[in-house]
TORKOL-4160 file (C-alpha; in steps of 0.2 Angstrom, whole numbers, padded with zeros to 4 digits, m for minus):
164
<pt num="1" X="0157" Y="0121" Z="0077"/>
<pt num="2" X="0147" Y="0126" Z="0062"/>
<pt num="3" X="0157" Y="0114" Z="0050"/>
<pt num="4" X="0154" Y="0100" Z="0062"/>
<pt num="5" X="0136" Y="0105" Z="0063"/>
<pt num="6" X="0135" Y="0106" Z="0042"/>
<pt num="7" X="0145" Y="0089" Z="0041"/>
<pt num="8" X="0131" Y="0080" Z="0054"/>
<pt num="9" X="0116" Y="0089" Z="0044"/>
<pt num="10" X="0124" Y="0082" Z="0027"/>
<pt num="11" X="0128" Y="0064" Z="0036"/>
<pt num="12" X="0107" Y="0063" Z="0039"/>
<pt num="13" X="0103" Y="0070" Z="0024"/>
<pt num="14" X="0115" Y="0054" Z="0016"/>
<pt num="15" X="0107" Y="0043" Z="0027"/>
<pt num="16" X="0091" Y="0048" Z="0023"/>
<pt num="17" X="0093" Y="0046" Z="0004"/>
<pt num="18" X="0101" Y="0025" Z="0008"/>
<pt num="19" X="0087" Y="0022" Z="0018"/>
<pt num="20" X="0073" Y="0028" Z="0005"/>
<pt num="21" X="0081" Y="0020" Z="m0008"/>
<pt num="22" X="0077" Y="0002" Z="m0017"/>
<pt num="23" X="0083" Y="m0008" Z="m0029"/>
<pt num="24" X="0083" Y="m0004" Z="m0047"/>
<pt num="25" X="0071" Y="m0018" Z="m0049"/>
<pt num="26" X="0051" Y="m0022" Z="m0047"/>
<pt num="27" X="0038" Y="m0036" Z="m0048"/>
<pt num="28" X="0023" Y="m0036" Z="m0055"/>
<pt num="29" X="0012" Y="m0050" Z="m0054"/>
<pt num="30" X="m0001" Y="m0054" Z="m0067"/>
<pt num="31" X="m0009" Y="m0071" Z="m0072"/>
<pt num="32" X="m0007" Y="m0082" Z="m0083"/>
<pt num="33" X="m0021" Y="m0096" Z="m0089"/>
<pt num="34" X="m0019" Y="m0114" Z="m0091"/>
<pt num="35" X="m0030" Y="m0124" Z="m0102"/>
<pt num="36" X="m0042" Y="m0129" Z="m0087"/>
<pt num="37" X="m0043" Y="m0111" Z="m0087"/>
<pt num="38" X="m0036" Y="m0108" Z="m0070"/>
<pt num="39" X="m0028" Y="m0091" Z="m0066"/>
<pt num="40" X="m0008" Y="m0092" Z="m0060"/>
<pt num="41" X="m0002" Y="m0081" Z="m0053"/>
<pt num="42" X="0015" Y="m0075" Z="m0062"/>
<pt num="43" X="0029" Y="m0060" Z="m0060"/>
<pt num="44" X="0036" Y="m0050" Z="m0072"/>
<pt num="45" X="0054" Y="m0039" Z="m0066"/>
<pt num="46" X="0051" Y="m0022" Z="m0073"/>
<pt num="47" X="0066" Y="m0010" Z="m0070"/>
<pt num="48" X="0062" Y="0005" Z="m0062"/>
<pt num="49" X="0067" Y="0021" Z="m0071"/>
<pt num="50" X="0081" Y="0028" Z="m0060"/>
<pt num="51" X="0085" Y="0026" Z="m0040"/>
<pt num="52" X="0069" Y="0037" Z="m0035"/>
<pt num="53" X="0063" Y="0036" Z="m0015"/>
<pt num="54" X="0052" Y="0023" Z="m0011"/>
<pt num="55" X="0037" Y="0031" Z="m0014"/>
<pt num="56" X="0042" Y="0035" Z="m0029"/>
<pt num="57" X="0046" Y="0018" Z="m0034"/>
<pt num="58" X="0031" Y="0011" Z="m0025"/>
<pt num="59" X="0020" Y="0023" Z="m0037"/>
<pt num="60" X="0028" Y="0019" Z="m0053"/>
<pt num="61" X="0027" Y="0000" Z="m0047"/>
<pt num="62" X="0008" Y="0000" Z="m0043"/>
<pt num="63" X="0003" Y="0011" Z="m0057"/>
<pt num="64" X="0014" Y="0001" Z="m0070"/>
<pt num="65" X="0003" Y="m0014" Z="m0064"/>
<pt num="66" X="m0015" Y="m0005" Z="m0065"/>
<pt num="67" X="m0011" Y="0000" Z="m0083"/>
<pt num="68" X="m0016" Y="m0016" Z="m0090"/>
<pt num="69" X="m0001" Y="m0017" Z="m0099"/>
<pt num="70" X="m0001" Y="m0029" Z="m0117"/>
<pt num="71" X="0001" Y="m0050" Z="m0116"/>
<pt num="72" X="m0006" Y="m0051" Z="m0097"/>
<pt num="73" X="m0021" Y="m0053" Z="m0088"/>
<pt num="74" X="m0025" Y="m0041" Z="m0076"/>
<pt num="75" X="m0042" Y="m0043" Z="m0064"/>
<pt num="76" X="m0038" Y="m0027" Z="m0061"/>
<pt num="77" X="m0051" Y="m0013" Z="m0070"/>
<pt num="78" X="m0045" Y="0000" Z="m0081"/>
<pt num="79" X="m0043" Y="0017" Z="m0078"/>
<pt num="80" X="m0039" Y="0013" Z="m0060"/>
<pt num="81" X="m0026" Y="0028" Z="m0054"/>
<pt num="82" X="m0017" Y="0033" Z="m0039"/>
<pt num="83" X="m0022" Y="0047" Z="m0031"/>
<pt num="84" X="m0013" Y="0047" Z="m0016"/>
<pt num="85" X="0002" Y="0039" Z="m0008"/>
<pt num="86" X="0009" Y="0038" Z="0009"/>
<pt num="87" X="0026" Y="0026" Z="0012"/>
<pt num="88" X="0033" Y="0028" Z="0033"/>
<pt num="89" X="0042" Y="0013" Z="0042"/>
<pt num="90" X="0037" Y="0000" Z="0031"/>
<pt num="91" X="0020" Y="0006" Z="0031"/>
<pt num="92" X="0008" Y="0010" Z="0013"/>
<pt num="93" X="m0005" Y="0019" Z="0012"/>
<pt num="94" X="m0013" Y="0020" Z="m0007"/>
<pt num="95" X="m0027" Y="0031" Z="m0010"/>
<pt num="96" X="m0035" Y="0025" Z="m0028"/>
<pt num="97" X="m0047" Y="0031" Z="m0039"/>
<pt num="98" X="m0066" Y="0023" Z="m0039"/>
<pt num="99" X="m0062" Y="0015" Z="m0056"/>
<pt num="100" X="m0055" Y="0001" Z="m0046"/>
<pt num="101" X="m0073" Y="m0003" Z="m0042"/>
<pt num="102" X="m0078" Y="m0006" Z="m0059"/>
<pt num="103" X="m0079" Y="m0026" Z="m0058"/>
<pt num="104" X="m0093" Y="m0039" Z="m0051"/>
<pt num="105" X="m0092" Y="m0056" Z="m0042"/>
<pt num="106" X="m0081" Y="m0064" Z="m0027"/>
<pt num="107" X="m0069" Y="m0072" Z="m0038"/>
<pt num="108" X="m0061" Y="m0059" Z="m0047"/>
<pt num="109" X="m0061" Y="m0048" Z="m0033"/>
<pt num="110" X="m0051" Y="m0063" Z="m0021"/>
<pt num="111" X="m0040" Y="m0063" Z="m0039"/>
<pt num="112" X="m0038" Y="m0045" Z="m0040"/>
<pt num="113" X="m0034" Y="m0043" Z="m0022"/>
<pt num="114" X="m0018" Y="m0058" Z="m0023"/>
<pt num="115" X="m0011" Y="m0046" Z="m0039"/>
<pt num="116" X="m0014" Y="m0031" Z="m0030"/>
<pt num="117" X="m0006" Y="m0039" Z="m0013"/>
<pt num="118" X="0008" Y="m0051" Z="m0022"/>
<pt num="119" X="0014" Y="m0035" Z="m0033"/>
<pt num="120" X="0015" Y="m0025" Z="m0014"/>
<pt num="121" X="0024" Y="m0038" Z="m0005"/>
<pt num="122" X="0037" Y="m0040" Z="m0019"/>
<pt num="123" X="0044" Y="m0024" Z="m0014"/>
<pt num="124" X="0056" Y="m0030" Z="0003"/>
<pt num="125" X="0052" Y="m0010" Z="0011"/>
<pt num="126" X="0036" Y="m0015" Z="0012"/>
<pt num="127" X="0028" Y="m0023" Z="0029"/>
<pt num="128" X="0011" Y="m0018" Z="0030"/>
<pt num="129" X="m0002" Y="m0010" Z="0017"/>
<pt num="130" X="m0018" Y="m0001" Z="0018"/>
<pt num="131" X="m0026" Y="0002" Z="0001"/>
<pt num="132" X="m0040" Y="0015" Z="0001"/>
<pt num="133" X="m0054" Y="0020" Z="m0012"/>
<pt num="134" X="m0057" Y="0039" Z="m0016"/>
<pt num="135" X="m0071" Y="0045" Z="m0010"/>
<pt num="136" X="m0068" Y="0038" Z="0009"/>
<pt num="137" X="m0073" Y="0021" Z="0004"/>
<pt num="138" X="m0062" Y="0007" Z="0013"/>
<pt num="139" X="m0070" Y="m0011" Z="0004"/>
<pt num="140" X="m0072" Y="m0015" Z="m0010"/>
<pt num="141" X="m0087" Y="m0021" Z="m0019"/>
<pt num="142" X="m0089" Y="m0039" Z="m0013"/>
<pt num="143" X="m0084" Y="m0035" Z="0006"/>
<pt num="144" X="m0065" Y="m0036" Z="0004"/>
<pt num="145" X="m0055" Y="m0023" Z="0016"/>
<pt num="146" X="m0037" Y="m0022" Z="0013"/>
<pt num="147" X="m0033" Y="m0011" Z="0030"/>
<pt num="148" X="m0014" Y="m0014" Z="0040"/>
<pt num="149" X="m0014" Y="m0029" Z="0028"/>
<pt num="150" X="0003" Y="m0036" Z="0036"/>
<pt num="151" X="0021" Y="m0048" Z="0025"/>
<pt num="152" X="0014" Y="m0059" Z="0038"/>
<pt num="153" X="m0003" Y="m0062" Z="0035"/>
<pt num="154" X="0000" Y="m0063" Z="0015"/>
<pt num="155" X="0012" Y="m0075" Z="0016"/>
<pt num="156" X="0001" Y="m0085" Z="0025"/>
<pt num="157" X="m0013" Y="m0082" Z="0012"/>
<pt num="158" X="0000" Y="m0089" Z="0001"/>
<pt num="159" X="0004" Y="m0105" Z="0008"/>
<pt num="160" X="m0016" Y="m0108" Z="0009"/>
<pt num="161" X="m0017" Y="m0104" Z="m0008"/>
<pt num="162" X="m0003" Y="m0117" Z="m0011"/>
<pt num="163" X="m0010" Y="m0131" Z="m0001"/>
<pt num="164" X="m0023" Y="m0129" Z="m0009"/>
């Protein structure tokens, strides 16, 4: 009985490694400029270090995007770090720091938000996202609240942004 018991235990334990697993690959979306100097949006596949859990991959995905890293254009602040994060059923929660806050104007926060969202949704786990700002502050500067943003509703944003 015990065996069978130890088998079932290891069998979940298995289970649960498959399912918080992803690929070996990311997207990060940055922008690049065209001479009329408007903004497209762009991916870049980034290999993840090793088969981490989701959170694990989700973090290193995100925080590799808010790094700024060289030869992109990021309308995302410096500085800006994850503080907390919280991955169940397809569900995100980020927590991240105030440094996210450091910017002015509408357009660069609706540009922000499409790398922030398009660099999310690139990751198939993901259906629905919540981002939140230390401190208990849920919008950003010029109004924008990114709360059970659903696949759904960003790929509709997308196809706006495309007829457009």
């Amino acid at each position: 009985m015990y065996s069978v018991i130890n088998a079932f235990v290891v069998s979940l334990i298995t289970m649960g490694l498959v399912i918080n697993t992803v690929s070996m690959k990311s997207n990060i979306f940055y922008y690049e400029f065209e001479k009329q100097d408007e903004g497209i949006l762009t991916s870049e596949e980034i290999d993840l270090k090793n088969n981490k859990n989701v959170e694990e991959n989700i973090r290193y995905t995100l925080q590799y995007l808010f790094d700024n890293n060289e030869g992109h254009y990021s309308f995302i602040p410096e500085e800006v770090k994850i503080t907390n994060i919280l991955f169940i059923n397809g569900s995100l929660e980020i927590e991240v720091s105030e440094d996210i806050l450091n910017y002015g104007g509408t357009a660069r926060e609706i540009s922000m938000v499409d790398q922030i969202l398009a660099t999310v949704f690139s990751i198939n786990d993901i259906e629905e996202f919540s981002l939140f700002i230390e401190g208990d502050r849920e919008v950003l500067n010029e109004g924008t609240s990114i709360k059970e943003y659903t696949r759904d509703e960003w790929e509709e944003r997308m196809n706006t942004i495309e007829q457009n």
